[in-house]
N, C-alpha and C positions, 0 to 999 in steps of 0.2 A: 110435241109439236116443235119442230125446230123454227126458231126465231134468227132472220139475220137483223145486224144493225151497221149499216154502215155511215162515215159522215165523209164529204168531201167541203173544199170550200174553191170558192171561185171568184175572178173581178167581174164577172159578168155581173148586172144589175140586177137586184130577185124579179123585177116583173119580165124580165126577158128568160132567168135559171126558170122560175115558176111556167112562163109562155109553153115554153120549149120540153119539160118534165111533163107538168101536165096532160101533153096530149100523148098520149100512150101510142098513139100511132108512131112519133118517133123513139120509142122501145128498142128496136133494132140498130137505131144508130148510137146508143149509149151501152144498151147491156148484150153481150154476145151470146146472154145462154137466149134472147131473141131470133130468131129465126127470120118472120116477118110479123108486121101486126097493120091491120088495115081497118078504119074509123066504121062500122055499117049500120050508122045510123047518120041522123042530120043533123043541123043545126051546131050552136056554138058548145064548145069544150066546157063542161059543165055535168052536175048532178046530172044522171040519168045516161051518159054517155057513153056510148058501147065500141070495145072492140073486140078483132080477132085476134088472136094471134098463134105461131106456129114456134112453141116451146122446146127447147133440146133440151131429152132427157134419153139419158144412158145410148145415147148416138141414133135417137131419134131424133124426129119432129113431129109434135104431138100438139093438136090443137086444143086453144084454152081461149074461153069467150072472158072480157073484164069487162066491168061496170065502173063506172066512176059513181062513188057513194056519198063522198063530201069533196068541197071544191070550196076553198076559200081563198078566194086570189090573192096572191104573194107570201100567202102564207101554209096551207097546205091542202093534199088533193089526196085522196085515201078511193083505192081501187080494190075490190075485190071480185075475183079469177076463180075458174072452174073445168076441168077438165078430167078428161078417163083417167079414174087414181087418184087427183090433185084438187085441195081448194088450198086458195091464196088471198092474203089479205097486205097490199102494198101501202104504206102510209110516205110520202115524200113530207116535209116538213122544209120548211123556208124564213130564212133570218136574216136579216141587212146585217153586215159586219162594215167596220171603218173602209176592209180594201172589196166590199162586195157582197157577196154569198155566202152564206153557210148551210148547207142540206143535209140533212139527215134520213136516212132513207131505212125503213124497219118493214119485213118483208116478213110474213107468218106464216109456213107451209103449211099444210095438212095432208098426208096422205091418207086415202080413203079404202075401204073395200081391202083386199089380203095386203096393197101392199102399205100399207098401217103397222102392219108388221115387221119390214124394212125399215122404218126411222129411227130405232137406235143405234144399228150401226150405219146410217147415212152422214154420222155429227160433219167430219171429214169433206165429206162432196157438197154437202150446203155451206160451209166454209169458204168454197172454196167459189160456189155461187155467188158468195156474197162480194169476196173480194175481187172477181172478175167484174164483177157488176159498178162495184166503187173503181176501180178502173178502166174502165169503160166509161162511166157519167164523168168520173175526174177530166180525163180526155175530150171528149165530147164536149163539153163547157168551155176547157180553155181554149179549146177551135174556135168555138163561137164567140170567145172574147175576144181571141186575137181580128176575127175578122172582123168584129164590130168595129175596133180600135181602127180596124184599115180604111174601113167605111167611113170615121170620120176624119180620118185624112186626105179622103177623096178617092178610095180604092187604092191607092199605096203607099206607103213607107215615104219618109222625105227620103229625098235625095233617090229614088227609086223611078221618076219618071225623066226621058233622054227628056236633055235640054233644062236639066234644074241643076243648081248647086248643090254637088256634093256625087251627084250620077257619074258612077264607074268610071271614070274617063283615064 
């Protein structure tokens, strides 16, 4: 069973890295092997809470239903996924550090049925999974921190609104 483990870290605040992770539905905008993933159930992001999503594998996209199985805000949310071939078991993990974030992200394949057969020589492509993924979340956080940062400047940068000190002139 290949196991990824990635960690990124971030100045975004854990209950906004946590907010923002947790909902799997934004899956697609952090991890590329994501396809899309859409929430089809109700209520708030929490035990019990379902999505879909449309996983690329070997230049498919192949759907895989997750559950959100534990959910302990700011500190970690543990998903597990299902799919033709594939069970998955995501754990995101969340720690205040002095400049923000630190996430650790541990991701458990499983392939099911003949291609169970294929995971030794997959070591390579789930590597590779992984690190697209921690590149991806890395990215995706410092976005949302830089724009947080924008938001409490008022939507921009000093000196970035005509008619303030310091604006291009």
């Amino acid at each position: 069973m290949p196991t990824l483990h990635e960690t990124v870290t971030s100045a975004l605040p854990v209950d906004d890295a946590f907010a923002f992770l947790a909902d799997f539905a934004n899956a697609p905008v952090w991890d590329p092997g994501t396809a899309a993933s859409e929430r089809i159930d109700d209520g708030p992001v929490g035990v019990g809470a379902r999505y879909r999503l449309g996983v690329r594998m070997r230049g498919r996209v192949v759907p895989m239903e997750y559950r959100i199985v534990a959910h302990e805000p700011d500190t970690r949310v543990v998903l597990e996924g299902q799919g033709s071939g594939v069970r998955a078991r995501d754990e995101i993990s969340f720690a205040t550090t002095p400049a923000g974030t630190r996430v650790d992200y541990v991701a458990e394949i499983h392939l099911t049925g003949l291609f169970r057969l294929l995971e030794p020589f997959l070591g390579s492509a789930f590597a590779k999974i992984g690190r697209d993924a921690r590149a991806g979340m890395q990215r995706a956080l410092d976005e949302r921190s830089r724009a947080t940062r924008l938001d409490e400047l008022g939507n921009d940068g000093p000196g970035d609104r005509p008619g303030t000190v310091g604006a291009g002139r």
